[in-house]
Backbone bond lengths (Angstrom), bond angles and torsions (degrees), N, CA, C in turn:
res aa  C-N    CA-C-N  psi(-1)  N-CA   C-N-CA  omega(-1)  CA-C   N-CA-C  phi
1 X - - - 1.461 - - 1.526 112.26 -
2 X 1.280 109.75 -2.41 1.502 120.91 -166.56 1.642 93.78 -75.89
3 X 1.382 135.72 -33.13 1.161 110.85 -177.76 1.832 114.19 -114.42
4 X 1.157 105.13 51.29 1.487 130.60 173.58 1.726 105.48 -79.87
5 X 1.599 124.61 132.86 1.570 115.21 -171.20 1.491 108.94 -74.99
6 X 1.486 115.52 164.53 1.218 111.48 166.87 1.342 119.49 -88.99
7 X 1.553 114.96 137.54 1.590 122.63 172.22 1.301 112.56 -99.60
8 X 1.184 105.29 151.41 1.961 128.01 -179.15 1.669 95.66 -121.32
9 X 1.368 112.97 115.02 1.066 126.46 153.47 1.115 124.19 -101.25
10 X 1.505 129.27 103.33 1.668 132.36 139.62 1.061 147.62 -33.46
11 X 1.142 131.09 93.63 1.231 125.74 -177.53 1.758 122.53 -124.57
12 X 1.369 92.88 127.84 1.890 89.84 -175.74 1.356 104.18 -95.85
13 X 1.648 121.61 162.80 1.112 117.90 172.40 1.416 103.36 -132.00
14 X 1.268 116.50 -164.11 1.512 134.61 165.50 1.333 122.34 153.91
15 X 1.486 103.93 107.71 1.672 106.81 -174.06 1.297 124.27 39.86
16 X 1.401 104.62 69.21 1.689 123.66 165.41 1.453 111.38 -166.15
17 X 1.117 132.09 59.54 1.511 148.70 156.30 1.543 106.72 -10.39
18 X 1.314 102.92 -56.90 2.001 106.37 -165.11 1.701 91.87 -69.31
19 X 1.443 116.41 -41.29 1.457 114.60 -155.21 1.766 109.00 -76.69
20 X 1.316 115.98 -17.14 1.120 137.50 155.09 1.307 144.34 -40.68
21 X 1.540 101.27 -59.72 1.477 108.63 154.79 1.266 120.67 -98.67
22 X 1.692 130.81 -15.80 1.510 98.19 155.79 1.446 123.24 -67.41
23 X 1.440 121.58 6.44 1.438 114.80 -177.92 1.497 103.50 -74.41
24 X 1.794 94.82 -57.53 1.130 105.92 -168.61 1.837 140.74 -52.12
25 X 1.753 82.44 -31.17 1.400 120.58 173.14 1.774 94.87 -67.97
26 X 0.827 121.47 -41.55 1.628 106.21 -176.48 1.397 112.11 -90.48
27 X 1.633 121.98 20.35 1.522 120.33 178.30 1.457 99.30 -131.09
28 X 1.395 107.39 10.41 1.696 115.50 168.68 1.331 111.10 -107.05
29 X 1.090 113.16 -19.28 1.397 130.42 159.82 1.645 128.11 -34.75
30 X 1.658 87.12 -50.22 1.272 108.53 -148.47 1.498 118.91 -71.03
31 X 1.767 116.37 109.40 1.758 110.79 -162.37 1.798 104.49 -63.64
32 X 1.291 91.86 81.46 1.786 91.51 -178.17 1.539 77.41 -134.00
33 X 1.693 120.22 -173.49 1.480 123.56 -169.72 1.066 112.50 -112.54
34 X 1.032 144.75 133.01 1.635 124.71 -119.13 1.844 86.84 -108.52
35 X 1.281 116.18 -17.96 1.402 109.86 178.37 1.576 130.85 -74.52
36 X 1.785 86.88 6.23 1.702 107.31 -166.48 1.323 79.95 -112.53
37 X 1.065 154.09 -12.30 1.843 142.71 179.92 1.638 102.17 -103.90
38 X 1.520 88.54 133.10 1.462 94.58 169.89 1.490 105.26 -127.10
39 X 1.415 129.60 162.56 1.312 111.47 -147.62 2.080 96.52 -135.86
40 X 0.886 144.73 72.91 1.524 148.65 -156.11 1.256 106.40 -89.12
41 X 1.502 124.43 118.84 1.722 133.21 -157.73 1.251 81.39 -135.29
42 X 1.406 120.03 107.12 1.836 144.30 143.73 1.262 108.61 -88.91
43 X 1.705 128.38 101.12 1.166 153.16 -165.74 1.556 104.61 -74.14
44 X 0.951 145.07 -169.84 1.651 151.76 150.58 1.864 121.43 -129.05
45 X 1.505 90.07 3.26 1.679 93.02 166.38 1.983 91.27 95.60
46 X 1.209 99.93 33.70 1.788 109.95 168.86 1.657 119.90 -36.91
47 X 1.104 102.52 147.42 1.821 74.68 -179.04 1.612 91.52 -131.69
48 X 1.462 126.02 19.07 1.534 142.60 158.11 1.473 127.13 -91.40
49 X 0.794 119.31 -179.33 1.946 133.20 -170.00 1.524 77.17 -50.17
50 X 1.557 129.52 -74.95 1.421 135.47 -152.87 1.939 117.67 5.55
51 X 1.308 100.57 -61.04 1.652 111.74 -179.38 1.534 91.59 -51.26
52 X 1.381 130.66 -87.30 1.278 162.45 -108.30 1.555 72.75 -77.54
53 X 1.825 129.19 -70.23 0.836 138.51 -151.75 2.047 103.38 -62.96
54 X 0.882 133.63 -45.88 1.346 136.24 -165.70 1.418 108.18 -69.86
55 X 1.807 115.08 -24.89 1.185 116.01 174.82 1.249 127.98 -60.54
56 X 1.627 91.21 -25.36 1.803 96.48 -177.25 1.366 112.65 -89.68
57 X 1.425 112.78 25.56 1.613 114.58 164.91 1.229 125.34 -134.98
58 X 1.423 107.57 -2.41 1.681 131.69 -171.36 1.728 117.93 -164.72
59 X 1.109 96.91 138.85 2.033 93.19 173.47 1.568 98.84 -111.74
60 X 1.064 117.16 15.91 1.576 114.86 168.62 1.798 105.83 -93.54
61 X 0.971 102.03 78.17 1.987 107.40 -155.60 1.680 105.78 -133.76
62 X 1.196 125.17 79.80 1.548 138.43 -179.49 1.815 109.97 -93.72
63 X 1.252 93.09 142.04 1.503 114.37 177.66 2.069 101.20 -89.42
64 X 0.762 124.11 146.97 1.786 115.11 151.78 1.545 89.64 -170.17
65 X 1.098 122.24 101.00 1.764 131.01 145.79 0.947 120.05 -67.45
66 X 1.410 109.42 99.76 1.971 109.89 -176.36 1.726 77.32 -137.35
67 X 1.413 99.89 155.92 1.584 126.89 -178.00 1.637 103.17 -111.83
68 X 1.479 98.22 78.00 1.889 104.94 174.39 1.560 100.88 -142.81
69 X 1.424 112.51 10.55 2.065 109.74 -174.49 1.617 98.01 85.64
70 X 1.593 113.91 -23.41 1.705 75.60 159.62 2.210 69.65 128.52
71 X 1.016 141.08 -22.33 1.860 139.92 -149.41 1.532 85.38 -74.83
72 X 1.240 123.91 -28.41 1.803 117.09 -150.59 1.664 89.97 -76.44
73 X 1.788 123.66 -46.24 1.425 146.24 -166.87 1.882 105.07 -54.60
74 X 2.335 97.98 -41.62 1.024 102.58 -159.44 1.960 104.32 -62.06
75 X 1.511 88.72 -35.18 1.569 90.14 -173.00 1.552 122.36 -87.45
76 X 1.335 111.71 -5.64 1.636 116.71 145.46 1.352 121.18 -47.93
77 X 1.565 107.15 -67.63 1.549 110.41 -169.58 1.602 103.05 -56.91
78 X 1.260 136.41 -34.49 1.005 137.25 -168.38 1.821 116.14 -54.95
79 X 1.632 96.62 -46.88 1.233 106.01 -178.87 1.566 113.73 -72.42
80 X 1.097 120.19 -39.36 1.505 141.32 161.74 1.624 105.66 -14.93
81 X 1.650 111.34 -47.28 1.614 120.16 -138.78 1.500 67.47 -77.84
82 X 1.940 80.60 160.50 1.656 108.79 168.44 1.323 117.09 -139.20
83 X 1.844 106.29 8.03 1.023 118.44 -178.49 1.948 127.75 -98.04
84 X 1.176 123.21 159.38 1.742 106.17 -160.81 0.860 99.85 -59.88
85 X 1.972 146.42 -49.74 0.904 156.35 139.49 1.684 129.08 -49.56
86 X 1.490 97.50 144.51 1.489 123.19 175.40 1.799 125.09 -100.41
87 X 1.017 106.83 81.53 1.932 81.13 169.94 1.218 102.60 -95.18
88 X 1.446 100.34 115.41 1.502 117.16 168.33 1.754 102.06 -113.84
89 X 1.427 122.46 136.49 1.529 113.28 -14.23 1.369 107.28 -127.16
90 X 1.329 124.66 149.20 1.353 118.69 172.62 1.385 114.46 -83.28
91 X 1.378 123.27 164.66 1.487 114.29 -171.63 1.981 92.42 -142.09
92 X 1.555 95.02 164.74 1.726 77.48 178.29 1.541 111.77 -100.70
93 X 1.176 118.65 36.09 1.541 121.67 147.09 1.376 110.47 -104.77
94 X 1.256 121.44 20.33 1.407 107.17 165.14 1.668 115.16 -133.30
95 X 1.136 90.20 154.61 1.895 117.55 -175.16 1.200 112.96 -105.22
96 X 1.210 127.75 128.39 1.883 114.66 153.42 1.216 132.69 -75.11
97 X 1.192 131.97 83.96 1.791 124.53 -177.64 0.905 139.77 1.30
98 X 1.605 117.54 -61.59 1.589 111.56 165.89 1.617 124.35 -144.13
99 X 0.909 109.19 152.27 1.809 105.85 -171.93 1.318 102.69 -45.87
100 X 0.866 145.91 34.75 1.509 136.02 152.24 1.222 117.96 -134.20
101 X 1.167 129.19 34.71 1.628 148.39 -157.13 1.550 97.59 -80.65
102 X 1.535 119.55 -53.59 1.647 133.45 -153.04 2.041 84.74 -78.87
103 X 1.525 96.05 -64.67 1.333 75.62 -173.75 1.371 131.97 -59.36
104 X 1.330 125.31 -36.57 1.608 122.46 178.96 1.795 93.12 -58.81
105 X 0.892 141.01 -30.51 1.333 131.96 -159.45 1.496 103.46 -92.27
106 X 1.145 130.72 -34.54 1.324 132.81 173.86 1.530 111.56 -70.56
107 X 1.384 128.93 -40.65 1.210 145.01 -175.07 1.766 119.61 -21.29
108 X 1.487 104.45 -69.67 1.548 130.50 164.94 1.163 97.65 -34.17
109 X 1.539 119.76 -83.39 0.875 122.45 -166.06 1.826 156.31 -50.40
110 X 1.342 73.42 -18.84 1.644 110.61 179.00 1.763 99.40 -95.08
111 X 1.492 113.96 -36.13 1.572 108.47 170.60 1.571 109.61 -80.77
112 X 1.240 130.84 -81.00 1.360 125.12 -174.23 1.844 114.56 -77.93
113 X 0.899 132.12 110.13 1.708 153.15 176.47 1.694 109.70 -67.22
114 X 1.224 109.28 5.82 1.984 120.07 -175.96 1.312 82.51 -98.85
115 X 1.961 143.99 -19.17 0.672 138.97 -119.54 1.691 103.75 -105.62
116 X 1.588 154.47 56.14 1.162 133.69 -153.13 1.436 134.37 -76.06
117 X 1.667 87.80 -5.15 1.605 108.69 161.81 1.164 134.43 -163.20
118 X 1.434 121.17 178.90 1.592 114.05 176.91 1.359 121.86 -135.36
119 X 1.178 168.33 95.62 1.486 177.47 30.77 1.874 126.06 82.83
120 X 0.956 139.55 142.44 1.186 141.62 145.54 1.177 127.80 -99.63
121 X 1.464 121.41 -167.56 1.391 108.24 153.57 1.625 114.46 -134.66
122 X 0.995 118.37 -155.82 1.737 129.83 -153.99 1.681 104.17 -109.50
123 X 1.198 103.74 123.19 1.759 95.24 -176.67 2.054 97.19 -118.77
124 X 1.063 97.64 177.27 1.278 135.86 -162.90 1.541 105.17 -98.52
125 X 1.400 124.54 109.01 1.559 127.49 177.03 1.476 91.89 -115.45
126 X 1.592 112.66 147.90 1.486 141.22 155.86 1.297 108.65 -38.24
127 X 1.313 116.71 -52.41 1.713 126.68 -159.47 1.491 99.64 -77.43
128 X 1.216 108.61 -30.19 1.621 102.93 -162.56 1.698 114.03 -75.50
129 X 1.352 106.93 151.46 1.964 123.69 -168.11 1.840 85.40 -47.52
130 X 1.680 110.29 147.87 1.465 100.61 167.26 1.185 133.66 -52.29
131 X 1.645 129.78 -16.15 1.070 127.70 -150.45 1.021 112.17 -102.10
132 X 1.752 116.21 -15.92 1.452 118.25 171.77 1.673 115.66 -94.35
133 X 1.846 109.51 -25.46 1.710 104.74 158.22 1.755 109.88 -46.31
134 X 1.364 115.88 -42.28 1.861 123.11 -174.52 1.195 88.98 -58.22
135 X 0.988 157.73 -91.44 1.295 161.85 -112.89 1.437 112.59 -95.40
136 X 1.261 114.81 -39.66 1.612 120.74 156.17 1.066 152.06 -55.36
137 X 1.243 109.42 -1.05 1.618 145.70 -176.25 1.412 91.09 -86.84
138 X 1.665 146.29 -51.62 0.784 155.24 152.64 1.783 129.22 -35.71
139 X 0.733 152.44 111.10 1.576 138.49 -138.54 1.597 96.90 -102.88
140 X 0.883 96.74 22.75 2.140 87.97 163.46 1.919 80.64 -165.07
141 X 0.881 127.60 21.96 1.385 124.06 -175.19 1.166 128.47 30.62
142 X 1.080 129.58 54.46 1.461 168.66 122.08 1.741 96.86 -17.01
143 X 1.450 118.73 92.27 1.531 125.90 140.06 1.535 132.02 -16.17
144 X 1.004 160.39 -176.95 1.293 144.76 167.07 1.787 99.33 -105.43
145 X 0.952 133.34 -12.57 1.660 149.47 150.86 1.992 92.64 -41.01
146 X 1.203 97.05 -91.99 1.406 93.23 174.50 1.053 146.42 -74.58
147 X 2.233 115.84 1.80 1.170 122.55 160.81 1.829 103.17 -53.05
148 X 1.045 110.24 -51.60 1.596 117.72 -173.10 1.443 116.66 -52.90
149 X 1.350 102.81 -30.48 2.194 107.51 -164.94 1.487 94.04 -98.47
150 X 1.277 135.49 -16.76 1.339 127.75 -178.83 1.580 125.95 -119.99
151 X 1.381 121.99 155.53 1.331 110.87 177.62 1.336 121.46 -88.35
152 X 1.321 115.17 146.66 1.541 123.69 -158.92 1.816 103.10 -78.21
153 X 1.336 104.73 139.44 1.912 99.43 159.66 1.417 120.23 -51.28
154 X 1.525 117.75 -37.97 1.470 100.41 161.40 1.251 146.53 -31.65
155 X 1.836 108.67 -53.93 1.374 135.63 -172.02 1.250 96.02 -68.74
156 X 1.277 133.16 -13.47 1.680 120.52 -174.37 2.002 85.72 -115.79
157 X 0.537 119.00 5.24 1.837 100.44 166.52 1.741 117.79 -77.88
158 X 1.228 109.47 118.36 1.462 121.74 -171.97 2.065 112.28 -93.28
159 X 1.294 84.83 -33.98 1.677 91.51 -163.92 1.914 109.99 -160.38
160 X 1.085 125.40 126.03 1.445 127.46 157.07 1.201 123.53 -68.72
161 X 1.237 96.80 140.21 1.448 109.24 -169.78 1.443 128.08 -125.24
162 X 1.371 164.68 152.33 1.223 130.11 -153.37 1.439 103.17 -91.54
163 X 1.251 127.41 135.05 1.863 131.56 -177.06 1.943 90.22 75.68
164 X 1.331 136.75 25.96 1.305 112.89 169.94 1.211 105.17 171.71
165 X 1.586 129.90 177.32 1.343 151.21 -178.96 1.452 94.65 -127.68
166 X 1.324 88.31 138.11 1.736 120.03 176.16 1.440 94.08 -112.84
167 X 1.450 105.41 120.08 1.663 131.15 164.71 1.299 114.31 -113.69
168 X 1.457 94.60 164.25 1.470 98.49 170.80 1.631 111.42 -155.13
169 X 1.221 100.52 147.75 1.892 92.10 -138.76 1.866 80.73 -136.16
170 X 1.630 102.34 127.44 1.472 123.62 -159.67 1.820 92.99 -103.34
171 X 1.402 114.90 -179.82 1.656 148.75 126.72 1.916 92.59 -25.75
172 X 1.446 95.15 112.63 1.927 86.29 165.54 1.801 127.70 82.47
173 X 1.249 93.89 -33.15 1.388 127.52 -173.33 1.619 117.09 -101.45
174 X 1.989 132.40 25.45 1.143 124.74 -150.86 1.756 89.30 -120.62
175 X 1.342 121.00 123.28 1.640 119.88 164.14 1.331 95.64 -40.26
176 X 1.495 109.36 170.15 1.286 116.15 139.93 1.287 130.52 -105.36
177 X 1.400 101.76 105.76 1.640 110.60 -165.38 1.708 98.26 -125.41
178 X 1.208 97.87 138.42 1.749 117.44 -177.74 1.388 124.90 -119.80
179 X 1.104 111.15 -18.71 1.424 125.96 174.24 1.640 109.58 -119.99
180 X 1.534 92.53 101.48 1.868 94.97 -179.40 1.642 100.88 -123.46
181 X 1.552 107.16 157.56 1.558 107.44 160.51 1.526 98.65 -110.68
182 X 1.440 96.15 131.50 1.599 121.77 -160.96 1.413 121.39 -103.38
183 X 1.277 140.45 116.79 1.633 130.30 -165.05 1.888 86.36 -78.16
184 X 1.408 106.27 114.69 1.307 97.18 155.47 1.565 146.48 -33.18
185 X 1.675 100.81 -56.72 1.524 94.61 -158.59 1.828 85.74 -80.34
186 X 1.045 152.02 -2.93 1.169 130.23 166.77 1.755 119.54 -63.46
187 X 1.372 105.36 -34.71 1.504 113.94 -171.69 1.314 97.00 -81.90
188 X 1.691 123.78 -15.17 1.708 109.99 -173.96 1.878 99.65 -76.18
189 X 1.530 109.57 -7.48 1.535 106.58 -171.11 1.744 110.18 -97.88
190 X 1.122 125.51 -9.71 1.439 125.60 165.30 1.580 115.54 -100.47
191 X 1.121 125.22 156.78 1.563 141.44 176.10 1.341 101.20 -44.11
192 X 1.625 132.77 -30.34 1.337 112.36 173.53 0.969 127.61 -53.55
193 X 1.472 135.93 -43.52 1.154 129.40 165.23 1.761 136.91 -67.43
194 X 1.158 101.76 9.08 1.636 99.06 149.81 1.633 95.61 -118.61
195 X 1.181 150.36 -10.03 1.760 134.80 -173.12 1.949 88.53 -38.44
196 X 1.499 89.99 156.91 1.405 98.97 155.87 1.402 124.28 -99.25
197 X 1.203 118.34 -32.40 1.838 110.62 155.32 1.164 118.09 -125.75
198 X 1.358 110.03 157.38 1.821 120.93 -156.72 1.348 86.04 -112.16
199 X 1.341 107.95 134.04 1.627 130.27 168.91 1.317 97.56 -119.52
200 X 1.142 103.98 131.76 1.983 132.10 -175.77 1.452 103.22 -55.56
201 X 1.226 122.29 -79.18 1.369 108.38 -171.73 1.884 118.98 -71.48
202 X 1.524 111.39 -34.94 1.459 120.95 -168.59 1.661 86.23 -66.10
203 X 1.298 145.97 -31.51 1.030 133.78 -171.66 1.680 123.44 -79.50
204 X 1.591 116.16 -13.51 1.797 134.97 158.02 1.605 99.00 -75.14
205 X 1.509 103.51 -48.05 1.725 91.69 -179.26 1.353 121.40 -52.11
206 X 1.258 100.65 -63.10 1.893 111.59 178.48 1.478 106.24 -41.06
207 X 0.604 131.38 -30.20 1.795 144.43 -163.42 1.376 99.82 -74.71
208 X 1.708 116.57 -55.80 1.323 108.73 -168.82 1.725 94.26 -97.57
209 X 0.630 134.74 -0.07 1.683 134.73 142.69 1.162 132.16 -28.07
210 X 1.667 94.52 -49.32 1.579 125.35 -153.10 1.651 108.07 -102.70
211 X 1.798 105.02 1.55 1.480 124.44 -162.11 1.607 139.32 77.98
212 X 1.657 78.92 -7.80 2.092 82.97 169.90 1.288 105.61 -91.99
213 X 1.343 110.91 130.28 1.244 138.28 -153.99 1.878 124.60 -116.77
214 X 1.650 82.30 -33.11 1.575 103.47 -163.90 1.589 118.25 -99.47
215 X 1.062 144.16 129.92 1.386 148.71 -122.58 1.979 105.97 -170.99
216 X 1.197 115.85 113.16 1.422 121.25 177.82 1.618 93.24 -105.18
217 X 1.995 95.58 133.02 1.335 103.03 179.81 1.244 104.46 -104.20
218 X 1.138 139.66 138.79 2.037 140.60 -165.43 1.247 94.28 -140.08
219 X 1.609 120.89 70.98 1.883 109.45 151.08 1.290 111.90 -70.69
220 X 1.246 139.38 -2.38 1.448 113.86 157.80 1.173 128.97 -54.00
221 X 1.615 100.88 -29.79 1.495 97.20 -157.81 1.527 111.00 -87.01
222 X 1.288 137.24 -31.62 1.076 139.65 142.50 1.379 116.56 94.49
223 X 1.748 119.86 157.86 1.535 104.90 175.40 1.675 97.23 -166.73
224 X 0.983 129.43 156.28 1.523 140.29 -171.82 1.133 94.52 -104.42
225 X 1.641 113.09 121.62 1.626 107.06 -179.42 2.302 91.67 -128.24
226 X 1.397 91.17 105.15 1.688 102.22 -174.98 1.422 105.39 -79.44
227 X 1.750 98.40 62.63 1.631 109.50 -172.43 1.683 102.44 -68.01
228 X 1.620 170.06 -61.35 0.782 167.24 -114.47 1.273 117.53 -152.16
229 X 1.334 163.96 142.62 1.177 169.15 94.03 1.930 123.17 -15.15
230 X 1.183 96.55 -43.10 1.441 108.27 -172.11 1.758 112.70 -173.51
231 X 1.123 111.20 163.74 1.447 112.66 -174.00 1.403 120.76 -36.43
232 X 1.561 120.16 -65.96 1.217 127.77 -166.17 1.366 98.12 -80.30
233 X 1.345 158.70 14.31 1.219 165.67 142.13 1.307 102.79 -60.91
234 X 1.719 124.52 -55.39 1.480 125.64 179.87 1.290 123.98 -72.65
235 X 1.884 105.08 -7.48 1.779 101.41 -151.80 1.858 77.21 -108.01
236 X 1.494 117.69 6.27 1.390 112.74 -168.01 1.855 104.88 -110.83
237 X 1.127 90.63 -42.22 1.685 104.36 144.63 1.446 124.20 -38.76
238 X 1.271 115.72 -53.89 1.829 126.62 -165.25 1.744 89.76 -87.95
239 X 0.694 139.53 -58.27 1.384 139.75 166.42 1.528 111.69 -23.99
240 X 1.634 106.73 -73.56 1.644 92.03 -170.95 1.522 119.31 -62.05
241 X 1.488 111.52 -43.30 1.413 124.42 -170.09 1.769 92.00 -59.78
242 X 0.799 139.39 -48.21 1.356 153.99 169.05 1.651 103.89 -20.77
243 X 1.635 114.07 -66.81 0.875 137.34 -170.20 1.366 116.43 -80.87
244 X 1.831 114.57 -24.96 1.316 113.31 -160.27 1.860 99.03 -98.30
245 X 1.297 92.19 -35.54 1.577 102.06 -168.39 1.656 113.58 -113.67
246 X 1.541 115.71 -54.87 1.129 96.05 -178.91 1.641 140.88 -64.36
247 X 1.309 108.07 -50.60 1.630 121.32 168.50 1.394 107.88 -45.22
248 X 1.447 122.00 -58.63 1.722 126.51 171.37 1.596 107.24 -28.88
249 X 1.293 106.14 -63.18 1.722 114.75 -162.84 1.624 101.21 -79.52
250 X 1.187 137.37 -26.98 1.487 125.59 -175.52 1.932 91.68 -79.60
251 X 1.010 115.81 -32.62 1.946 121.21 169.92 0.862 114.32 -48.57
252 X 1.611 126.26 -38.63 1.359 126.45 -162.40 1.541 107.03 -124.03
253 X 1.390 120.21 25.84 1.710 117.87 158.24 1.304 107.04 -126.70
């Protein structure tokens, strides 16, 4: 295992203490070697345990209060990493499924090199408010509102692979996926890596812009993303992303 790559995980926070350390708690978990994980906490100026709490799992632990939703932080932590790999981005409503999350997700990537990233999808917990089990059934939890306005991870699957699907994701043709593990030195060769804030989807676009094309899909590996609480929490959600990402990008193809 000694020559397994190192990963940089990102993670932003802001005022959610509990959501914090079960994240974190499920990336300590993880049967990977813990000297190959590095762990990068971009704060939002919390005014709860949140800081206090991330310290006790990492000293890579930054404050920056900027008023942009948090994209300016995403592309800090990014630069931060020192690891071959990127998971960008963790959030503190999300969990990783099971202690073997880093490795199935690194796997692809470390075998095929066409490869500029890797993805899961979103599963469904008992415990969780109904509205985010509804939505989880869906593998990036995609509403049936936006099953219709967006293209499915299916439609971009080209070929199986053993532990994964090999996609390939066009102009017009991009899931919406927000949480990727990222081969670094490819992203040090496009404009993403100097932008000053990282936008979730414009940042898969640029990518296949930029000619990386190729994308490993890993639902095994899995992750609990405690996107919603209750209805008007989700319909307030679909709104901004609505506003921030989708309308922008149908403008600009």
């Amino acid at each position: 295992m000694n020559d397994l790559p190192k990963i940089s995980l990102v993670l932003l926070t802001y005022n959610e203490s509990s959501g914090v350390r079960r994240c974190l708690e499920s990336v300590k978990k993880q049967n990977y070697p813990k000297d190959k994980i590095e762990v990068i906490v971009v704060d939002n100026g919390s005014v709860d345990d949140s800081v206090k709490i991330a310290k006790e799992y990492t000293d890579k632990v930054y404050v920056r209060k900027i008023m942009d939703g948090g994209y300016s932080n995403r592309a800090t932590g990014m630069r931060l990493a020192t690891g071959d790999f990127i998971y960008m981005i963790l959030e503190h409503d999300m969990e990783l499924k099971s202690k073997n999350f880093l490795m199935k997700m690194v796997r692809p990537l470390v075998e095929n090199e066409t490869l500029i990233a890797s993805f899961t999808r979103e599963y469904p917990r008992k415990d969780q408010p109904w509205v985010t089990r509804f939505i989880s059934y869906n593998p990036v939890q995609l509403d049936p509102l936006f099953e219709f306005l967006i293209p499915s991870i299916e439609s971009t699957i080209i070929k199986k692979e053993k532990g994964y699907f090999l996609c390939r994701f066009s102009l017009g043709k991009v899931p919406p996926i927000t949480h990727m593990l990222f081969r670094k030195s490819y992203l040090q060769k496009t404009s993403i890596w100097r932008q000053k804030r990282d936008f979730d989807h414009d940042t898969i676009t640029n990518l296949v812009n930029s000619g990386y094309n190729f994308f490993a899909y890993v639902p095994s590996a899995g992750d609990y993303h405690h996107h919603a609480k209750n209805l008007k929490e989700l319909i307030g959600k679909r709104i901004r992303n609505l506003n921030l990402h989708y309308f922008p990008y149908q403008e600009s193809t």
